[in-house]
C-alpha positions as CSV (number, residue, x, y, z in Angstrom):
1,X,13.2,24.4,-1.5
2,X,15.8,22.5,-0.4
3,X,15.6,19.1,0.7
4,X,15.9,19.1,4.6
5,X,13.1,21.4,4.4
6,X,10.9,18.9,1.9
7,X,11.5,16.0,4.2
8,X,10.1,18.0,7.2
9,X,7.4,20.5,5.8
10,X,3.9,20.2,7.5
11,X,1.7,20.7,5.7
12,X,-1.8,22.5,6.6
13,X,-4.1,20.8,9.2
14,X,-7.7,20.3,8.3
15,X,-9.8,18.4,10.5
16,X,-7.4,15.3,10.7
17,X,-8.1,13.9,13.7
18,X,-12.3,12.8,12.5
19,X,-11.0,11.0,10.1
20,X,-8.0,9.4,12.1
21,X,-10.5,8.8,15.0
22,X,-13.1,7.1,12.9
23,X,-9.9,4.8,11.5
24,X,-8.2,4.1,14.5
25,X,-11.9,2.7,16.0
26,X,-12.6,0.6,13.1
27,X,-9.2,-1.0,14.2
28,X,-9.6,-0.7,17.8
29,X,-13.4,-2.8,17.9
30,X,-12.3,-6.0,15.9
31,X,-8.8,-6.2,18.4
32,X,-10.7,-5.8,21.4
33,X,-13.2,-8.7,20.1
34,X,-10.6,-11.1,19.2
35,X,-8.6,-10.5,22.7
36,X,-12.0,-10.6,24.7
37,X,-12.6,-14.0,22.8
38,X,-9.2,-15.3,23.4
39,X,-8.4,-15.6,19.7
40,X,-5.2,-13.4,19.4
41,X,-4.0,-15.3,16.9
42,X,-6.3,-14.1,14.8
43,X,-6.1,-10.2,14.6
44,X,-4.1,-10.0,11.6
45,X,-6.5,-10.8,9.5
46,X,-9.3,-8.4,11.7
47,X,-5.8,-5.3,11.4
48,X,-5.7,-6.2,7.5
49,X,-9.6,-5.8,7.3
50,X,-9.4,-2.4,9.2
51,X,-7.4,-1.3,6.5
52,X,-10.6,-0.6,4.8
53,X,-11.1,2.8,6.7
54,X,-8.1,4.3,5.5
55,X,-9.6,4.9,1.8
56,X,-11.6,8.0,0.8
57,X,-11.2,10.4,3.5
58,X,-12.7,13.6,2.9
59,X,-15.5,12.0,0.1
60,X,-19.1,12.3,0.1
61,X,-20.6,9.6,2.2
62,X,-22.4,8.0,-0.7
63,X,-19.3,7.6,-2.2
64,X,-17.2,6.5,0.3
65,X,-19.9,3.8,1.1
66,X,-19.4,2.6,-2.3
67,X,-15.6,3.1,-2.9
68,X,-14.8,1.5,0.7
69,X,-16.8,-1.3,-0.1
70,X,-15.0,-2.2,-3.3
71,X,-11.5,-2.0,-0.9
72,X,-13.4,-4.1,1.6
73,X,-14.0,-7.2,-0.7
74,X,-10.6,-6.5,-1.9
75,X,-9.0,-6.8,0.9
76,X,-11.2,-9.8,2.4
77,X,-10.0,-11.4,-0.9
78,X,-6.0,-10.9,-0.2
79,X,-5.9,-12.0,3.0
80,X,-8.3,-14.8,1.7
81,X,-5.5,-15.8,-1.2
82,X,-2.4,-15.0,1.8
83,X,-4.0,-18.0,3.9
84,X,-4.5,-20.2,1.2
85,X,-1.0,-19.9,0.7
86,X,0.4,-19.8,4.3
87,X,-1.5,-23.2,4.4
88,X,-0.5,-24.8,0.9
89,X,3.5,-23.8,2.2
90,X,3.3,-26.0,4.7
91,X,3.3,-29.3,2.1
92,X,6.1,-27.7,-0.3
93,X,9.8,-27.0,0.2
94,X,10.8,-23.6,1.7
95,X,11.8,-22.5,-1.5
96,X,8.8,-23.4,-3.3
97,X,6.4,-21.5,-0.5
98,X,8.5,-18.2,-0.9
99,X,8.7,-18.1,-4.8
100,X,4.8,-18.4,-4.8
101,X,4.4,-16.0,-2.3
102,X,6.8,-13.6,-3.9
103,X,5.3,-13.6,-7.5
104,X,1.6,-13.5,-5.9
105,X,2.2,-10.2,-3.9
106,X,3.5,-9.5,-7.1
107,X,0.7,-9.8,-9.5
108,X,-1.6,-8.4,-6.5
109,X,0.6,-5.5,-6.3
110,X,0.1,-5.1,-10.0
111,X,-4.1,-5.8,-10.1
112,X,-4.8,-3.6,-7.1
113,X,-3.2,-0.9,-8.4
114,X,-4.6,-1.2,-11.7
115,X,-7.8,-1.5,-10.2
116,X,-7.7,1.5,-7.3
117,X,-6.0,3.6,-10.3
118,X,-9.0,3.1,-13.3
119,X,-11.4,3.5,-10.1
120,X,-10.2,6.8,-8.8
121,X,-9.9,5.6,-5.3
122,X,-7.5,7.4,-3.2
123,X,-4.8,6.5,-1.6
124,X,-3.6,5.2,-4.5
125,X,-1.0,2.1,-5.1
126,X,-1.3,-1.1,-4.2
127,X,0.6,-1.0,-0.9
128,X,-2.1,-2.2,1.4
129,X,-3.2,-5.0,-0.5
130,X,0.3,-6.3,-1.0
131,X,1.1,-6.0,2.7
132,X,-2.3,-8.2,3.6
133,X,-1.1,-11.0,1.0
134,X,2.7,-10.8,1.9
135,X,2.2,-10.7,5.8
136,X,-0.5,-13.5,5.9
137,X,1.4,-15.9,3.5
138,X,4.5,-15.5,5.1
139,X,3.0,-16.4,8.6
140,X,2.3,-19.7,10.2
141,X,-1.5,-20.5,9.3
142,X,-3.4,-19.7,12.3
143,X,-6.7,-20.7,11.0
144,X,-8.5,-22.4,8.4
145,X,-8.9,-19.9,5.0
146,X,-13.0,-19.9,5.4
147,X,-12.3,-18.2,9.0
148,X,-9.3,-15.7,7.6
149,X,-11.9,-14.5,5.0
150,X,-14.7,-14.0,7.8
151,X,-12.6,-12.3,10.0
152,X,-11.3,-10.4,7.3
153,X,-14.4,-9.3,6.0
154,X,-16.0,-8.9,9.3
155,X,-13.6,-6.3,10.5
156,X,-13.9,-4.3,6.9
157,X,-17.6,-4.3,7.0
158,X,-17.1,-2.5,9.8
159,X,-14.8,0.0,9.3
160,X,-17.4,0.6,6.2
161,X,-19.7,1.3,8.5
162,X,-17.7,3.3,10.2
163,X,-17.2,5.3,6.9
164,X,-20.9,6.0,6.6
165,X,-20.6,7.4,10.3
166,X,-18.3,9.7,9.0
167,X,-20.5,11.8,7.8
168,X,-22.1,12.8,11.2
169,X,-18.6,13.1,12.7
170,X,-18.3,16.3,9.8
171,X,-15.6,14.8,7.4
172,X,-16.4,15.6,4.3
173,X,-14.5,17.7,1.5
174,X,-16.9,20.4,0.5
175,X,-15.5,20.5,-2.6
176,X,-15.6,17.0,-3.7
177,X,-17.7,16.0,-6.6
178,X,-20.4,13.4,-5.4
179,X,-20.4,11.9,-8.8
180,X,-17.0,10.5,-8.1
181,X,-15.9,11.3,-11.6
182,X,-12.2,10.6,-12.4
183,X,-9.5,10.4,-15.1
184,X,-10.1,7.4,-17.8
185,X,-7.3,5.8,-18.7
186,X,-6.6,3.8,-21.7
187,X,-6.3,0.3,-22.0
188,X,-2.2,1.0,-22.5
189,X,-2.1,3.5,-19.5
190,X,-3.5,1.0,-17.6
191,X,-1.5,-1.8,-18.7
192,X,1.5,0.3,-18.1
193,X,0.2,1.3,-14.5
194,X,0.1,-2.7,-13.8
195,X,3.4,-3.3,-15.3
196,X,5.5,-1.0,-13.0
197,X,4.0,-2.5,-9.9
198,X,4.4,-5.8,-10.8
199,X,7.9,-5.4,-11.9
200,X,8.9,-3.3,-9.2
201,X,7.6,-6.1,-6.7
202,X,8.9,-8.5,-8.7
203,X,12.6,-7.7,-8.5
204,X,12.6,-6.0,-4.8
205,X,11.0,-9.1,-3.7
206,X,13.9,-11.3,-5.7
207,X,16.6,-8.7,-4.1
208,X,15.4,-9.6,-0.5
209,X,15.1,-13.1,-0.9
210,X,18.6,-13.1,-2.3
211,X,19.6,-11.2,0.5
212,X,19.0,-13.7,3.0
213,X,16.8,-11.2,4.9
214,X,13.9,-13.0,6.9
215,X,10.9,-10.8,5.7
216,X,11.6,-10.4,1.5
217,X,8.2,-8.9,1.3
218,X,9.0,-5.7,3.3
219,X,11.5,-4.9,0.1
220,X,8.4,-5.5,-2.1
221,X,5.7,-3.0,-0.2
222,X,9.0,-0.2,0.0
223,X,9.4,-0.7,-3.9
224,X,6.3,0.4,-4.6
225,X,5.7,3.2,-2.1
226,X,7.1,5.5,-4.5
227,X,5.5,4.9,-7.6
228,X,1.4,6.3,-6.0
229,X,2.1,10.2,-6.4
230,X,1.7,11.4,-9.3
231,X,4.9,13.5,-10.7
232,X,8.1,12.5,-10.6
233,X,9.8,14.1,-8.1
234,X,7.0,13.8,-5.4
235,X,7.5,9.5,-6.0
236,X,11.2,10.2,-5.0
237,X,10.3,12.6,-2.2
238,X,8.0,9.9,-1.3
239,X,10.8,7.3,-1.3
240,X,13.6,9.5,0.9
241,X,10.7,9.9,3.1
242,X,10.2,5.8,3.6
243,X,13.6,5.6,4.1
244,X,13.8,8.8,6.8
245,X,10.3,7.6,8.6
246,X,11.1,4.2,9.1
247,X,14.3,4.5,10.2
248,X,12.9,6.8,12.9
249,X,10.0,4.6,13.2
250,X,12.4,1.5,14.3
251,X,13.7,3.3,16.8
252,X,9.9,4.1,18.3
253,X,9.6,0.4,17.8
254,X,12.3,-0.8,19.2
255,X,11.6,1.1,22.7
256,X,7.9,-0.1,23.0
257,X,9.2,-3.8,22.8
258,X,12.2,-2.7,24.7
259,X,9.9,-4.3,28.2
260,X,7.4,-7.2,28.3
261,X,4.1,-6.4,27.0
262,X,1.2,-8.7,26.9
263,X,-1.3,-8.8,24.0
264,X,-3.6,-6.3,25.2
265,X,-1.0,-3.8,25.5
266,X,0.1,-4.6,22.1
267,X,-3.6,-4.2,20.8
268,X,-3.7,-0.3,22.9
269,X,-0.4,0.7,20.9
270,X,-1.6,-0.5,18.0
271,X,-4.6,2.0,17.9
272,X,-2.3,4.8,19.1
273,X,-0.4,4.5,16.4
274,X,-3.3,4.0,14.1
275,X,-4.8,7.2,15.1
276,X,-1.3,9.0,15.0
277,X,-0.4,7.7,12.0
278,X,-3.5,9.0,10.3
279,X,-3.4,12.3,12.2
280,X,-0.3,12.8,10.0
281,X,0.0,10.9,7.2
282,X,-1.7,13.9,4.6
283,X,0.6,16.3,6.7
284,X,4.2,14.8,6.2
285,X,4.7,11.0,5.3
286,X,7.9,10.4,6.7
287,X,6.2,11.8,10.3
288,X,3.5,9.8,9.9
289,X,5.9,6.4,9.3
290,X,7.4,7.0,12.6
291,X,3.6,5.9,13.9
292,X,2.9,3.7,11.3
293,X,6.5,1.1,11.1
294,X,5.6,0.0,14.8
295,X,1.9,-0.1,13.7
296,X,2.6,-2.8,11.1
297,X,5.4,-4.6,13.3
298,X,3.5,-4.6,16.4
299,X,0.5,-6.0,14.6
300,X,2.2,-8.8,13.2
301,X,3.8,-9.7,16.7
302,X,0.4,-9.5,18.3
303,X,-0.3,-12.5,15.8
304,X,3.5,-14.1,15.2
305,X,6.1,-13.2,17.5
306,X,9.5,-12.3,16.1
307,X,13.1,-12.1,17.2
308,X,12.9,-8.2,18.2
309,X,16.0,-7.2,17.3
310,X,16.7,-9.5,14.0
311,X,13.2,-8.5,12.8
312,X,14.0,-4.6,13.1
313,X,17.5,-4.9,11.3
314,X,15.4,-6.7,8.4
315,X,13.3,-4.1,8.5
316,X,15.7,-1.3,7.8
317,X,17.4,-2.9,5.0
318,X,14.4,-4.4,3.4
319,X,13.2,-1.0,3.3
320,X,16.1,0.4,1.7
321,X,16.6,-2.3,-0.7
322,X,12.8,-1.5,-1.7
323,X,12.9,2.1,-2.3
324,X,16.3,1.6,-4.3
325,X,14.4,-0.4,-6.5
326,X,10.9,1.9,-6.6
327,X,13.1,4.9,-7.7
328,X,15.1,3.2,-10.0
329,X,11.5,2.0,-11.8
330,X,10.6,5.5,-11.4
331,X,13.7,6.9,-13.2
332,X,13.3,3.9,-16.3
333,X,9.7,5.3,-16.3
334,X,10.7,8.5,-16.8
335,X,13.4,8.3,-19.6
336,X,11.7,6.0,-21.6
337,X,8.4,7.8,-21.5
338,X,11.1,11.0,-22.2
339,X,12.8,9.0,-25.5
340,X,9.1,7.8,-26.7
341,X,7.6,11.5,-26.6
342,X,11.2,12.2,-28.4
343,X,10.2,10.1,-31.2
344,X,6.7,10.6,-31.6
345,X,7.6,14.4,-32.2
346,X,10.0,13.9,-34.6
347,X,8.1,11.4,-36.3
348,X,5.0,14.4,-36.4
349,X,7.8,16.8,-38.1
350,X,8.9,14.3,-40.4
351,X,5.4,13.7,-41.8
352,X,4.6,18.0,-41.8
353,X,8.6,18.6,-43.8
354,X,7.8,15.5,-46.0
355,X,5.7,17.0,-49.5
356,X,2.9,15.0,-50.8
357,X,3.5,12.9,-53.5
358,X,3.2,14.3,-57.1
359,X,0.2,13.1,-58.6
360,X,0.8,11.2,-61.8
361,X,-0.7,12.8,-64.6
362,X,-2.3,10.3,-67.2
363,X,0.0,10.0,-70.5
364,X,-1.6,11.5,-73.1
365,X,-2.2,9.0,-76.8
């Protein structure tokens, strides 16, 4: 199959648009909240909560009640530690507050993917978690941390809600085991699984500061978009298909703030894309990115308005400075995992061509 055609295969529909629906309304209530209450300021946090619905689609309600919940607290908690930090960078040098913030999307990149991977949840990475820290910390503080949490936490114990509601709506995989059984992983997988996340983070994150780019933390959630999948090839496919879907998602972007649009509006294209983005995102991922680039981008201008058209640029080569980075990890991964399988089977024929030692026969007086 040649490439063209792997960047723009759909794949089969199944009954996409409950679980979009159900997603895009446990975003949609918390907005309309904060606008109705005047607190606009606010609906970061409440989008980063919402973020909760997007996990276990297609699972056993029991079991997305209990999976969504563990997302929900660990969510709350990011945008929790993101505040703290928008607020602490406001009493240290420039320099100081985006090091910090750098290495702590880092090591949340790392832990959340550790954690989401020895759990089984799906989708798997640490990309959501890593945007909620990165965005809030890198944001003027717009309320105290206590209130970031609530919110927060609010607007994901809602979307778990939601979740359970799913199972009236008909989304469940008939297939799935109820148990929520799932790989174990040793303490070195593991390990391993936290050190490519943090180390891809890590230097994407030191590559867009360097680069003088105003939003260094886009390069660190593109660097580790392509490490979820599971083989090889599907984490680059899922890296050309970052680069492909947001550049086509800028241009979507760039037309909706192409005319002045008050916050309400904002909020309304928000959930569209929500629910778009979800009604694709299983289907084709660089189709669904066209939805989801203004979804992030709008959400943070609802919250902390940016120079349009600087802020896009950024976008575009943050992105490609990330997935440079992700594939390159990817390819390390790969070769050295090659070299140690390598050596472990020729250290297995050594020991089967070596002959045992002769046994010393006792010397007769």
């Amino acid at each position: 199959m040649t490439l063209v055609r792997r960047l723009t295969r759909l794949a089969p529909s199944r009954v996409d648009h409950i679980p979009a629906f159900r997603i895009a309304i446990g975003l949609a209530v918390p907005l309309a909240v904060l606008l109705l209450t005047g607190h606009t300021q606010w609906t970061m946090y409440a989008g980063f909560g919402a973020f909760t619905g997007i996990y276990s689609r297609y699972e056993p309600t029991a079991l997305r009640f209990r999976r969504q919940g563990l997302v929900a607290i660990m969510l709350t908690c990011t945008v929790g530690i993101g505040a703290f930090l928008a607020q602490r960078g406001e009493h240290v040098s420039p320099a100081v507050e985006s090091w910090t913030a750098l290495f702590a999307g880092a090591l949340v990149a790392g832990a959340s993917a550790t954690c989401i991977t020895a759990l089984g949840i799906k989708p798997g990475g640490a990309l959501f978690p890593l945007f909620a820290i990165s965005a809030v910390a890198a944001a003027p503080p717009a309320a105290p941390v206590w209130v970031a949490v609530a919110v927060a936490g609010a607007s994901a114990g809602w979307c778990v809600l939601m979740g359970l509601l799913g199972h009236y709506l008909g989304e469940r995989h008939p297939g799935m085991d109820a148990s929520g059984a799932h790989l174990a992983y040793t303490r070195a997988q593991l390990a391993g699984e936290f050190a490519r996340y943090f180390v891809s983070a890590t230097i994407a994150g030191v590559l867009g500061l360097a680069s003088g780019l105003p939003f260094p933390y886009w390069a660190q959630i593109a660097a580790v978009v392509p490490l979820s999948p599971p083989r090889r090839v599907a984490q680059v496919e899922r890296g050309l298909h970052r680069v492909v879907g947001s550049a086509l998602g800028i241009v979507t972007t760039a037309f909706l703030l192409s005319f002045p649009s008050q916050a309400w509006q904002l909020a309304v294209w928000v959930v569209i894309m929500q629910f778009l983005a979800e009604l694709y995102v299983l289907r084709n991922y660089a189709l669904a990115l066209v939805f989801i680039t203004p979804l992030a981008l709008l959400m943070i201008q609802m919250a902390n308005p940016q120079p349009v058209v600087p802020m896009l640029q950024a976008r575009v080569l943050e992105t490609a400075i990330g997935v440079v980075v992700g594939v390159c990890v990817v390819a390390v991964t790969y070769f050295w995992a090659r070299h140690r399988r390598a050596v472990e089977a020729r250290a297995a024929v050594a020991d089967v061509d070596t002959p045992d030692a002769p046994v010393r026969q006792p010397v007769e007086s």
